[in-house]
C-alpha positions as a printed Julia matrix, in Angstrom:
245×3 Matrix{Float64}:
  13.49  -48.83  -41.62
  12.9   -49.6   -45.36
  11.47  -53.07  -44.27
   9.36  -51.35  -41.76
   7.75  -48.9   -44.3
   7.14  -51.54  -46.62
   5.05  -53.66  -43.78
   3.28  -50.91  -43.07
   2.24  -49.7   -46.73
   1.04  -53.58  -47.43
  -0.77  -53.34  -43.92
  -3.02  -50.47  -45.52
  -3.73  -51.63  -48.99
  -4.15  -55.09  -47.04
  -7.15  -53.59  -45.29
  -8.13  -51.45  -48.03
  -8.53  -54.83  -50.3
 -10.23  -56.31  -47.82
 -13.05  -53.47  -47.46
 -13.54  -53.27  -51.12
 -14.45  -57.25  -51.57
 -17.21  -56.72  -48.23
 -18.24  -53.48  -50.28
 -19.18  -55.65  -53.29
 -22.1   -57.71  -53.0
 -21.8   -61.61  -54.17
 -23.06  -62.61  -57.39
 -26.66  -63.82  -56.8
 -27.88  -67.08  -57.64
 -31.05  -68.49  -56.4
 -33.52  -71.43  -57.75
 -36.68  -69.49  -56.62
 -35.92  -65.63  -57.26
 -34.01  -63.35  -59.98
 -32.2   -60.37  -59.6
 -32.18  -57.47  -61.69
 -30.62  -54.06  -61.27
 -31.21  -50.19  -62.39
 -27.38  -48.54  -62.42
 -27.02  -46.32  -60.25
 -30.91  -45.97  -59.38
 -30.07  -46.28  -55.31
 -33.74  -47.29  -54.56
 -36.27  -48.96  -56.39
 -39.89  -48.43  -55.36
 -43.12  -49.03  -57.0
 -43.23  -51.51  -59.83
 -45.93  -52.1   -62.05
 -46.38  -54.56  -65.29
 -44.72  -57.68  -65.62
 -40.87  -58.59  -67.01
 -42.02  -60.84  -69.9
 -43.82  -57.85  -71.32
 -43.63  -54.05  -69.84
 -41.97  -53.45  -66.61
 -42.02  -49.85  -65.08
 -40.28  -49.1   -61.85
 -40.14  -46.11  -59.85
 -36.86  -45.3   -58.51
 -35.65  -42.46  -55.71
 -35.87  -39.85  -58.24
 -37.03  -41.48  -61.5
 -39.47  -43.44  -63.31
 -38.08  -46.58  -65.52
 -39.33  -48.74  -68.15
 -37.4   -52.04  -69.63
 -38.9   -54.34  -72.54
 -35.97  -56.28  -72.36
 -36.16  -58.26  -69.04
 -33.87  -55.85  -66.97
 -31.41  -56.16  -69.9
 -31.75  -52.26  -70.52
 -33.79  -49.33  -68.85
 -35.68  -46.3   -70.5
 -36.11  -43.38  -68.07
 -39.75  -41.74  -69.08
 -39.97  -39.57  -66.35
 -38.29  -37.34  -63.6
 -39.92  -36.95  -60.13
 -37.24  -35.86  -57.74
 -38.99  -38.24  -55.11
 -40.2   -41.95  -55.22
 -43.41  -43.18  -56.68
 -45.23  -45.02  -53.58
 -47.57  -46.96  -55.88
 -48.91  -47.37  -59.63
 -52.71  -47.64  -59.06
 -54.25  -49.27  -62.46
 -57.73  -47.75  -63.43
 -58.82  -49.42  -66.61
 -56.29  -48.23  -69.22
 -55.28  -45.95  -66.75
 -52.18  -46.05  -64.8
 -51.57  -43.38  -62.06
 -48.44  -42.46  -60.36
 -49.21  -42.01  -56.32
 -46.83  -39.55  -54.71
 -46.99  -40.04  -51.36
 -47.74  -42.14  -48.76
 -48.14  -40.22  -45.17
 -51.57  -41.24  -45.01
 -53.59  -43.73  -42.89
 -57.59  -44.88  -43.88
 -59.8   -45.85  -40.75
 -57.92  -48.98  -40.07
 -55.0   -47.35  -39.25
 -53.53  -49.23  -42.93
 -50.6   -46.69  -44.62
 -51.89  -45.6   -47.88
 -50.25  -44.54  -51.2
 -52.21  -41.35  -52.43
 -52.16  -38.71  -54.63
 -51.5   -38.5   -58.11
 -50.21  -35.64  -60.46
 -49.63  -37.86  -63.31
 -51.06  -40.51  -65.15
 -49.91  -42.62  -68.53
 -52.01  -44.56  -70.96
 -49.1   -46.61  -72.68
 -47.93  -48.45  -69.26
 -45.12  -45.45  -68.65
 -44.36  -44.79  -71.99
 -45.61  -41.06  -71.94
 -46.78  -39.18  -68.79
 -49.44  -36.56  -69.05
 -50.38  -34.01  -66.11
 -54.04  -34.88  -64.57
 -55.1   -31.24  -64.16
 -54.13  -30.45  -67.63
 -56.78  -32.99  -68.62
 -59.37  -32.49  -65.61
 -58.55  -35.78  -64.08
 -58.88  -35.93  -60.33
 -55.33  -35.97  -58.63
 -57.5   -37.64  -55.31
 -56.42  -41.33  -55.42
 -55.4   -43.82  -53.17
 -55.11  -47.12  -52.43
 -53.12  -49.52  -49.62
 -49.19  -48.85  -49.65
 -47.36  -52.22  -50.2
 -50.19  -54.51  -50.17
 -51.14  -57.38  -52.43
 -54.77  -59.06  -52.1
 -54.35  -62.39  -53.87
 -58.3   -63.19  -53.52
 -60.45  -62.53  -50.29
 -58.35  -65.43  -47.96
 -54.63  -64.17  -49.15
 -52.95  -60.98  -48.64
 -49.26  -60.11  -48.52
 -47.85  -56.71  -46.76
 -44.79  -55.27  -46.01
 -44.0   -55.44  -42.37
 -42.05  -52.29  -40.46
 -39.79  -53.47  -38.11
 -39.22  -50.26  -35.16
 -36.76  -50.17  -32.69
 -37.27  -47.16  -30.1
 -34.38  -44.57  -29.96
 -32.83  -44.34  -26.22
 -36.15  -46.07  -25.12
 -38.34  -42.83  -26.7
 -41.29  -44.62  -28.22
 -41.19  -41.35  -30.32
 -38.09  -42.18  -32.2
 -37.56  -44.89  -33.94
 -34.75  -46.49  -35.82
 -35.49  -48.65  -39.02
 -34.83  -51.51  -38.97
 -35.51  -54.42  -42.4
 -38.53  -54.92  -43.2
 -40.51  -58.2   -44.23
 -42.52  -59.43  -46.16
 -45.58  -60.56  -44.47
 -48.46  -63.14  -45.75
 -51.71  -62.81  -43.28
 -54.0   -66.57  -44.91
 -56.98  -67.58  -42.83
 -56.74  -65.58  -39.81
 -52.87  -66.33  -39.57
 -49.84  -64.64  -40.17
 -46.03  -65.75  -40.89
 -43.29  -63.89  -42.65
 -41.85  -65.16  -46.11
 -38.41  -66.29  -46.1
 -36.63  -64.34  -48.55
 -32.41  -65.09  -49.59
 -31.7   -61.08  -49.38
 -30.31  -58.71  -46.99
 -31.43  -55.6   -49.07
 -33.95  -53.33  -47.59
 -37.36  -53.86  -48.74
 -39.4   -50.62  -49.79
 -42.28  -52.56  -52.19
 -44.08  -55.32  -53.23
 -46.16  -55.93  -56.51
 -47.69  -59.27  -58.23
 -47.8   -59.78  -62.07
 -50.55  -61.12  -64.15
 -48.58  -64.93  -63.66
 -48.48  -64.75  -59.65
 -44.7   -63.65  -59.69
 -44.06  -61.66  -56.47
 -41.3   -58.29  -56.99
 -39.62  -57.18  -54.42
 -38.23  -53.38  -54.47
 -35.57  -52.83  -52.44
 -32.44  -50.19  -51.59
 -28.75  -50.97  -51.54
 -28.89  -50.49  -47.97
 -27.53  -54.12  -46.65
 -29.0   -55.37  -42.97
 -28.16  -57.62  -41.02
 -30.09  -60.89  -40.8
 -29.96  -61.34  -36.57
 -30.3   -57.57  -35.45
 -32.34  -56.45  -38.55
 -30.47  -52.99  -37.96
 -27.99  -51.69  -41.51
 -24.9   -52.77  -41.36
 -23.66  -51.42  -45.06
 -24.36  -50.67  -48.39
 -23.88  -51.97  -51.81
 -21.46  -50.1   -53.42
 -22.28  -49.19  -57.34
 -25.87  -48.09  -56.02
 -28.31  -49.75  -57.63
 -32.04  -49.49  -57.4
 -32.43  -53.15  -56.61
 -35.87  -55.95  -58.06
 -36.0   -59.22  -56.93
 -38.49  -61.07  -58.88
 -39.88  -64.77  -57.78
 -39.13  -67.44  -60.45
 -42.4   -69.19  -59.21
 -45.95  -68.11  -58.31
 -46.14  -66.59  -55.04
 -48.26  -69.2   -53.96
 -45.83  -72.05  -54.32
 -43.34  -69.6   -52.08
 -45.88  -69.35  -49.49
 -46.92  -72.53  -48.84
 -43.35  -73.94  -49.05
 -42.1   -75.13  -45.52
């Protein structure tokens, strides 16, 4: 009976051990992107600057800042939502706060801004304290590289029951529309994808969740466990990525 207990017990922390290492996502190592990580920031959204310099990233509830690489992360501001998009005017950055939107051709738009810094995140001052139009907007998750180059995020839908009404989510891609042609950009990550931005040196950052999907189905199929907000950040100018084969 003793023996029998003692099966059993190892049976359960068996399968517990085993759940904990699928829970923990691999270390990742890739020649083309980096990985960095906000503890504990779930989601990371809109990302503006560039990780040589200033980066600022907007996570599901907060707005960071690191001048360290990733190394260490200065929160300058908290929203209690995402930021959708950091729309540059000038010196001007402005935080967009929402992204329901659509302009004429039917394109999702980040709009709407209570806030705006000077100092790339630094400080945050409110626009109608300073009679500065809240009425901005601009395309959510879209990078124009020049007039022949654009990259978008891609929503991938799958009807509920059949009801074209309801939808589940399923991972989204990264899209690159060149020439009158479109193809999706191969990318070594499972994480959702919420955002895309392009620094001053061509580097493409990708803002994702912990949500994990999988790479057949597209549908989640877990969740990293420490919950970080999540920036993938191409070693290379986007370019090279998108005309590899």
């Amino acid at each position: 009976m003793k023996l029998f207990k003692t099966i059993a017990v190892m049976v359960v922390l068996s399968s517990c051990a085993k759940k904990e290492v699928r829970d923990v996502p691999p270390t990742f190592n890739d020649p083309n992107w980096t990985r960095i990580e906000i503890a504990d920031g779930k989601e990371a959204h809109a990302v503006y600057g560039d990780i040589d310099g200033t980066l600022m990233v907007s996570t599901l509830t907060e707005i960071y800042q690191t001048t360290d690489k990733g190394k260490t992360w200065l929160k300058t501001k908290v929203n209690h939502q995402p930021i959708y998009g950091f729309m540059s005017v000038k010196d001007t950055v402005f935080a967009l706060q929402a992204n329901s939107l659509k302009n004429k051709a039917n394109e999702l738009l980040a709009t709407f801004s209570q806030y705006f810094t000077l100092d790339k995140g630094f400080t945050w001052k409110r626009c109608s304290q300073y009679n500065v139009s809240e009425e901005r907007s601009q395309e959510f998750a879209t990078i124009a590289l020049d007039n022949q180059v654009k990259i978008k995020l891609k929503e991938n839908l799958e009807p509920v029951n059949g009801n074209p009404n309801h939808h589940y989510i399923l991972k989204r891609d990264i899209e690159i529309f060149e020439k009158g042609f479109s193809k999706i950009l191969a990318v070594p990550f499972d994480n959702q994808i919420t955002n895309l931005h392009v620094d001053q040196s061509g580097r493409l950052y990708v803002s994702a969740t912990r949500s994990i999907h999988d790479k057949k189905t597209g549908k989640s199929v877990g969740a990293e466990k420490n919950e970080p907000a999540v920036i993938y950040i191409s070693k290379k100018n986007v370019r090279e990525l998108i005309d590899q084969k």
